[in-house]
N, C-alpha and C positions, 0 to 999 in steps of 0.2 A: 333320500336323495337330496331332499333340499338343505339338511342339516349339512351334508357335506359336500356340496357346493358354498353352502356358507363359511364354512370351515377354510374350504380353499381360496375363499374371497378375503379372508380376516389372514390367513399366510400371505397372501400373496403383499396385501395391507401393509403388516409388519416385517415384509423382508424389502420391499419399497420404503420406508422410513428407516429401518436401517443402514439403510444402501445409499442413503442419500445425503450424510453429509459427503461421504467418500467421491460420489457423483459432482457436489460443487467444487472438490479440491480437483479433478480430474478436467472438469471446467476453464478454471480459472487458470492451470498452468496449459494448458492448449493455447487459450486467449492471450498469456505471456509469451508466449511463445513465440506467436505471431507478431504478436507489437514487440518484441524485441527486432525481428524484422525491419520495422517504419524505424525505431529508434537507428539502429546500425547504417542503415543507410540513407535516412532521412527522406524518403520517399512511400507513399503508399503501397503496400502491394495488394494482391488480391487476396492473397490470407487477411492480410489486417480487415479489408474491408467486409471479409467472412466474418471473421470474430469481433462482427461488430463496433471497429476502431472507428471514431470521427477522423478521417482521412482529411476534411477539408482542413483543418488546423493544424498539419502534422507539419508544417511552418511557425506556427508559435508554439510558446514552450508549453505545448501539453504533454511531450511523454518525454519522461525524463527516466534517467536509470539510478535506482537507489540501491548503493551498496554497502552491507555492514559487516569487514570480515570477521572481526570476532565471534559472529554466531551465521556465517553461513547465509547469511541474505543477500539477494539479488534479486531487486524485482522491477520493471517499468511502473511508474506512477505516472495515472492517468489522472487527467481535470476532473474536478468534482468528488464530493462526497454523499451523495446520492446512492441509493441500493444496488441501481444497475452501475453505476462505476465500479462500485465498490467489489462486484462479483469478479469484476476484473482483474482486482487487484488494487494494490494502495492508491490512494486521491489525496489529491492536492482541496485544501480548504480553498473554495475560490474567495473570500475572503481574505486568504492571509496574503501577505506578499511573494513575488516571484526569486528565485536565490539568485542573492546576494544585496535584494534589496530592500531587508528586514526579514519578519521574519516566515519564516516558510512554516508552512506547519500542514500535518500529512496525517490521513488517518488509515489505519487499516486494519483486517479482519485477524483476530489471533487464534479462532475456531474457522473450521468451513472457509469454503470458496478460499482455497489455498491453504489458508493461514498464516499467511506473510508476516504478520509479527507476535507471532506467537512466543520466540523466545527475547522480545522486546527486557524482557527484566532482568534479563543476564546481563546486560548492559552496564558497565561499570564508568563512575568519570575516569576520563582518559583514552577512552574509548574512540575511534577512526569512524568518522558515515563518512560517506563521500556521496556527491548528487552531480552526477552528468549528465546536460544539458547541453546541444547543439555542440558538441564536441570540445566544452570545457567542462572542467572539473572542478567542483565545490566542494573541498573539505572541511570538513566539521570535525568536534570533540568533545563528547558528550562531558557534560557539567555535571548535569545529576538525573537521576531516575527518580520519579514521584508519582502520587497518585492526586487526583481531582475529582471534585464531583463531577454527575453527568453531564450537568447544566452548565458548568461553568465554562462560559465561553472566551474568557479574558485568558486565557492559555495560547488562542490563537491571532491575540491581536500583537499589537506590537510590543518589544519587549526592550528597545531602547540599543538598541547593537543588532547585528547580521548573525541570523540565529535559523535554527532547525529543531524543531518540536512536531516531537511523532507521537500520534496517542491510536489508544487502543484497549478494548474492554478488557477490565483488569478482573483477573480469574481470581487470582490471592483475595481476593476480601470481598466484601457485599457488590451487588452489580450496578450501583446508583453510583461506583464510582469507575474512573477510567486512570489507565495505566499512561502517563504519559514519560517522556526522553525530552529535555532539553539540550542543545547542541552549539557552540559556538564556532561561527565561522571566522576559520584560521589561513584559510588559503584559497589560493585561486588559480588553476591551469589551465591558460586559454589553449585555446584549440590552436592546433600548431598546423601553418602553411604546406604545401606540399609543392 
């Protein structure tokens, strides 16, 4: 009897680890979901503050909407690089600059809890992101696709022009290094009057 109760304790074990990155992506696009809400209409609602959104700053630019068509992306990027941001979806390095005013630099998850940049290395120069913020639009053009180490933090500091640099753990080679996108900002559509 005890043998197989243990048996069902060590199933139960390994269909719960399983089960669970699919559980974070299941997560994370709920939690999108919702902050696309606060983004669209700029106001909190009670989903966001469900899903754990910081409502009080939904006045500065913490959630923004990052879009890459060439591979299908659209996600709200939330403040901070932190574990619990990060479940949520992409983050803003609160050290790098805000868009358009150097440079932005974003990280996000390419396994688990969505995987929002997962297919980051499809990414070709020439390539479109676009970063909407308080109903203007930041276009960007991606320059080039490269890899860094983990440590290296001079990726997100300034880079001398109005730029967008998106990193994220790079699966192609050893894990001490990270996939990053550098981006040049090429344009700007302010939010249009009504």
């Amino acid at each position: 009897m005890r043998i197989r109760v243990l048996g069902f304790f060590f199933i139960l074990i390994g269909v719960g680890i399983a089960f669970y990155p699919a559980f974070t992506d299941v997560r994370s696009w709920l939690v999108q979901s919702r902050l696309r809400a606060v983004v669209a209409t700029g106001e909190p609602s009670v989903q966001a503050r469900a899903a754990g959104a910081d409502v009080s700053q939904v006045n500065s630019p913490d959630y923004s909407l990052l879009e890459i068509p060439s591979i299908g992306l659209s996600a709200v990027v939330v403040e901070g690089t932190g574990a619990e941001e990060l479940s949520k979806g992409p983050g803003r390095f609160l050290e790098s600059a805000f868009p358009g005013e150097g440079n932005t630099a974003i990280a996000g998850h390419r396994t688990m809890y969505g995987g929002w940049f997962r297919n980051l290395y499809r990414l070709k120069p020439g390539d479109s992101i676009l970063l909407k913020l308080k109903g203007a639009t930041y276009r960007y053009e991606v320059e080039r696709v490269f890899t860094v180490l983990d440590n290296d933090s001079s990726i997100i500091g300034p880079c001398g022009y109005p730029a967008l640099t998106l990193m994220t753990c790079n699966g192609l080679q050893k894990s001490e290094k990270r996939l990053a996108v550098r981006a040049r900002l090429i344009g700007i559509s302010p939010k249009q009057s009504t």
